[in-house]
C-alpha distance (Angstrom), angle and dihedral (degrees) to the residues before:
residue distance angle dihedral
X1 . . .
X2 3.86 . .
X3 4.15 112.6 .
X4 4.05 89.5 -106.1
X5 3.94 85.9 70.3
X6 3.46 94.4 43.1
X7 3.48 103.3 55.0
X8 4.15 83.8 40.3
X9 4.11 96.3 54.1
X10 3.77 89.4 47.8
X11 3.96 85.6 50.4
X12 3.77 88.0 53.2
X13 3.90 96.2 37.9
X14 4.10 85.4 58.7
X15 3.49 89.2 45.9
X16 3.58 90.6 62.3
X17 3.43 93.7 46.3
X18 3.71 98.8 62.9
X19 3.57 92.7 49.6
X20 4.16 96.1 48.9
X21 3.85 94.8 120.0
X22 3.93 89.9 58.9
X23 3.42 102.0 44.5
X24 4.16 127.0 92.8
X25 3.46 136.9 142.7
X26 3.97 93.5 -59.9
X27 3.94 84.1 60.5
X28 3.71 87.3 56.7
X29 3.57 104.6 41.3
X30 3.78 89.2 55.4
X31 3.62 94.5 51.9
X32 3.82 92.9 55.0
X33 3.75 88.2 47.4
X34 3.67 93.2 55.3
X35 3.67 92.5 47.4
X36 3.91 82.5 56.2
X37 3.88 95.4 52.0
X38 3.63 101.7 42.0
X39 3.96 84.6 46.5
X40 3.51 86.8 57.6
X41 3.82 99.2 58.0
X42 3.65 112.0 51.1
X43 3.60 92.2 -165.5
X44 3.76 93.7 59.6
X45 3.73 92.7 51.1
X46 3.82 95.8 44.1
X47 4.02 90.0 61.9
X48 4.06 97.3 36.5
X49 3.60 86.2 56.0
X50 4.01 98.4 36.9
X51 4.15 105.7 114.3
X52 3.85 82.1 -155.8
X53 3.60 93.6 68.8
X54 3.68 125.0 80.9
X55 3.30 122.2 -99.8
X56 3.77 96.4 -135.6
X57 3.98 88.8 53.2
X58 3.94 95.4 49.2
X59 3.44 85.9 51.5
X60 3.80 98.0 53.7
X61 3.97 88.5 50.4
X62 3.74 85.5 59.5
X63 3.62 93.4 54.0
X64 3.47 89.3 46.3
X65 3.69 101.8 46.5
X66 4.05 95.6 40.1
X67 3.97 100.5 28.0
X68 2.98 101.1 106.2
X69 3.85 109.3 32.0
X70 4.08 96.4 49.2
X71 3.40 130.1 64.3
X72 3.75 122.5 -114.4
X73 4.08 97.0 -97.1
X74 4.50 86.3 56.5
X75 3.52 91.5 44.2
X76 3.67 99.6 56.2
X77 4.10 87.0 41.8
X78 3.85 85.8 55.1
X79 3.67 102.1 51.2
X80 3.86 98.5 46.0
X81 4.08 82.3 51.9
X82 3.77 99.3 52.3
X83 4.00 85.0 33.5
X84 4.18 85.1 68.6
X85 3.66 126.9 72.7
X86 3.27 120.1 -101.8
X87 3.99 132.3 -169.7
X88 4.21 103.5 -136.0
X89 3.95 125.3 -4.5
X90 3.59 91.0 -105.7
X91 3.98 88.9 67.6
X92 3.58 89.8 63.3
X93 3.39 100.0 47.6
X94 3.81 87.0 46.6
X95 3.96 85.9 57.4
X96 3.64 99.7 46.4
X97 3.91 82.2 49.8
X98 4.05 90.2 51.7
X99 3.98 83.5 48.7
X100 3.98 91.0 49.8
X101 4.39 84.3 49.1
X102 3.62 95.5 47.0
X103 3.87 94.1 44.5
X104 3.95 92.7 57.2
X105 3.84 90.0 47.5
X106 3.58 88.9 53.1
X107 3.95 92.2 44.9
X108 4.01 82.9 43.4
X109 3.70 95.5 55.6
X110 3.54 92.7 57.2
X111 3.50 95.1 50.9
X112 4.02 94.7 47.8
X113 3.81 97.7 -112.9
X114 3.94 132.5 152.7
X115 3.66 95.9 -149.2
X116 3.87 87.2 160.9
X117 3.67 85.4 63.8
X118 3.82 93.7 43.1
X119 3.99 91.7 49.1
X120 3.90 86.4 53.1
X121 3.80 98.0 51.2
X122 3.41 88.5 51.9
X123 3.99 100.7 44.5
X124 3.94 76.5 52.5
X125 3.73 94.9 54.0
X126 4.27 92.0 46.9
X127 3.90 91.7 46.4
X128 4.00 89.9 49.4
X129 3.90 91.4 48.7
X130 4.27 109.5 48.9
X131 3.95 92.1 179.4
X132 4.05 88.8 56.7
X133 4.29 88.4 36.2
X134 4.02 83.1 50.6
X135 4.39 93.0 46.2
X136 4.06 97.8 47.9
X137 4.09 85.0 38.4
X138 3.97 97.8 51.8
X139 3.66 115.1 119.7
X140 3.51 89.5 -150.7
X141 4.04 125.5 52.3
X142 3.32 132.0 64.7
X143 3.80 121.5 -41.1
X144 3.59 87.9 -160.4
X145 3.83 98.1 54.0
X146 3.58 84.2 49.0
X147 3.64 96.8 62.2
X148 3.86 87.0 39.1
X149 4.20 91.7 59.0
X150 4.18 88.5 43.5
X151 3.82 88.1 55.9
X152 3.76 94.0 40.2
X153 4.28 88.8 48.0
X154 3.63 85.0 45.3
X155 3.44 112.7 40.0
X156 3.98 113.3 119.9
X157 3.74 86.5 0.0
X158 3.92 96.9 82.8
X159 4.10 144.5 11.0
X160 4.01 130.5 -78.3
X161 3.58 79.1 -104.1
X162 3.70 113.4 57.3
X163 3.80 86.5 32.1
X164 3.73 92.2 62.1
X165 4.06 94.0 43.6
X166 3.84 92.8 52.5
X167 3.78 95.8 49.1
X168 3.97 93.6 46.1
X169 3.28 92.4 55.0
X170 3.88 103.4 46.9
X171 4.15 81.7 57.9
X172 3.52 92.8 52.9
X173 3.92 111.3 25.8
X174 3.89 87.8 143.5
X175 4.30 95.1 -150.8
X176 3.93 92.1 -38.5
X177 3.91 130.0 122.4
X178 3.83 116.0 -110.0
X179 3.51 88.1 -127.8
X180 4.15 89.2 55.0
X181 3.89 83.6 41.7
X182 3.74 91.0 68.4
X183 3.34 102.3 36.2
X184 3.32 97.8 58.8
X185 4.17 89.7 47.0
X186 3.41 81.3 58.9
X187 3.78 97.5 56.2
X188 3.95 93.9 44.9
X189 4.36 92.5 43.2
X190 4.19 83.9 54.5
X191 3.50 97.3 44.9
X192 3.88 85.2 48.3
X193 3.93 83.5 59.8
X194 3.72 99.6 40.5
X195 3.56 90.8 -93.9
X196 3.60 149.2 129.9
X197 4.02 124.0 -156.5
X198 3.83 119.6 -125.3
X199 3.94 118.8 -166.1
X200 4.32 101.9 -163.4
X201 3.97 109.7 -177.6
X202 3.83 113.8 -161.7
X203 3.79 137.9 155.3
X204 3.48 98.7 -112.0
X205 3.93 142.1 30.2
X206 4.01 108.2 -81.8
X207 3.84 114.3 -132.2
X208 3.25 123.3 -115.7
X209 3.34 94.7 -100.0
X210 3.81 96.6 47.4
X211 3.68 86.0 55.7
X212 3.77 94.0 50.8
X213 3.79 90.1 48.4
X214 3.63 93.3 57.1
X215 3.45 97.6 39.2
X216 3.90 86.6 58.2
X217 3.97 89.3 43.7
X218 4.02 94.5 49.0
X219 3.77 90.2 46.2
X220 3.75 91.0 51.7
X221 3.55 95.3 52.5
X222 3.78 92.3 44.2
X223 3.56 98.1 38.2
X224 3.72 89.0 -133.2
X225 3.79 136.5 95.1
X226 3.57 106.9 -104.8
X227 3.67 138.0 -157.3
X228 4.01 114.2 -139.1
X229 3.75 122.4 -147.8
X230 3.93 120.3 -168.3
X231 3.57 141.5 -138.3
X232 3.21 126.4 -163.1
X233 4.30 110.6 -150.4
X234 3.92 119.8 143.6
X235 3.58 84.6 -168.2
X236 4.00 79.2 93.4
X237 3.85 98.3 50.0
X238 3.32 95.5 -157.5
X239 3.81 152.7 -28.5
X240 4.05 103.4 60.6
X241 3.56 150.3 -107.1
X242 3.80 132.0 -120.2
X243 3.31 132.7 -165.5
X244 3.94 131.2 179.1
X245 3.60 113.2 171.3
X246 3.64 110.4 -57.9
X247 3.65 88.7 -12.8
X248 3.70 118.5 104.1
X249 3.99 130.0 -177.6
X250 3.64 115.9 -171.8
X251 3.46 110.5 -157.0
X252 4.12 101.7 155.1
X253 3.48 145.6 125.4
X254 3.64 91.6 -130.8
X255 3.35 94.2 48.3
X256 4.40 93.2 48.2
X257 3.95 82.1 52.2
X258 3.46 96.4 53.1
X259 3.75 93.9 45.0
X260 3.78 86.6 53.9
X261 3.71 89.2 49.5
X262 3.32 90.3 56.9
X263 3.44 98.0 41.6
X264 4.15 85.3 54.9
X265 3.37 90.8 50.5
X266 4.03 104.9 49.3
């Protein structure tokens, strides 16, 4: 991410913070839409991303292309985020997506869902079934079928919310994996809360209060709350493994006995 689209996203990240109280799901539904249609035209994206146009102008295109089909609270979201500059069009559609994320947490919060947890069940769901992994992850098809079969898989099964995220971004994955697709929603919808996502493997269910423990522990280290998503593998035996982000602590017995193996070996 150059330092152009840095500085922009945290331009648009505080422009979403001022207008909190205003924003729901509606907000976010018409933010992924509008990453859709100014996806679709390459032409529009090209000159809402252009640093050599003015800002002023870039943002009267985006009034003039979304006017009418957003409400007033997406519209003013919009033209701040095509009013920054931005290092390739795929940064600002990347931004308007992050927008689109941290609206639904917002609307989610209010509402009292985990979407975190939702997103995870489901990333678990497309990793254990390839052929499903391989449909939703096609760079040819139908976008719109796609977002059809997500609602259909998930219909009674999970919120408005995380509904909404999973099947905008199977139209729009932009060269990325559905399985990086949700991960990454996951990041941005706990940072929205305050958050950050932990993924702990282990061979067996924790106990309660193992899981409190290490939730206290991670959010120590981090010096953030975090919210702690398991899977279950006895391929590890024992101990466990965390990972936050690109942050991995191997604490295993597989991993000790491999170590040792290794150690044998050498």
């Amino acid at each position: 991410m150059g330092s152009a689209t840095t500085q922009a996203l945290a331009a648009s990240t505080q422009a979403l913070a001022a207008v909190t109280a205003s924003v729901d799901i509606d907000t976010a539904r018409e933010l992924f839409a509008a990453v859709r249609a100014i996806d679709s035209s390459r032409q529009l994206a090209a000159v809402l991303a252009d640093p050599a146009v003015e800002a002023s102008a870039k943002s009267k295109l985006a009034g003039a292309a979304f006017g009418t089909s957003v409400g007033a609270t997406t519209l003013g979201l919009l033209t701040t985020v095509v009013g920054q500059r931005w290092s390739s069009p795929n940064d600002l559609l990347g931004a308007i997506e992050e927008l689109g994320l941290r609206a639904a947490s917002i609307a989610s919060l209010r509402s009292g869902v985990d979407v975190e947890s939702e997103l995870f069940q489901f990333a678990r769901v497309v990793t254990a079934n390839p052929e499903l992994e391989l449909t939703l992850g096609a760079r040819i098809g139908d976008n719109t079928a796609k977002a059809a079969l997500v609602e259909t898989l998930l219909a009674g099964r999970a919120s408005v919310e995380t509904t909404l995220i999973v099947s905008s971004l199977v139209q729009q994955p932009r060269g990325r994996r559905v399985h990086q697709l949700l991960a990454d929603a996951s990041r941005i919808v706990a940072d929205q809360r305050g958050q950050i996502v932990a993924t702990v493997t282990t061979a067996a269910p924790m106990s309660d209060a193992q899981r409190e423990r290490l939730v206290a522990l991670l959010s120590a280290r981090y010096g953030r709350p975090t919210s702690v998503s398991t899977v279950i593998d006895p391929a590890v035996v024992g101990g466990l493994r965390v990972q936050i982000g690109d942050d991995v602590i191997d604490a295993s017995i597989a991993s000790r006995l491999n170590d040792l193996r290794l150690r044998l070996a050498g």
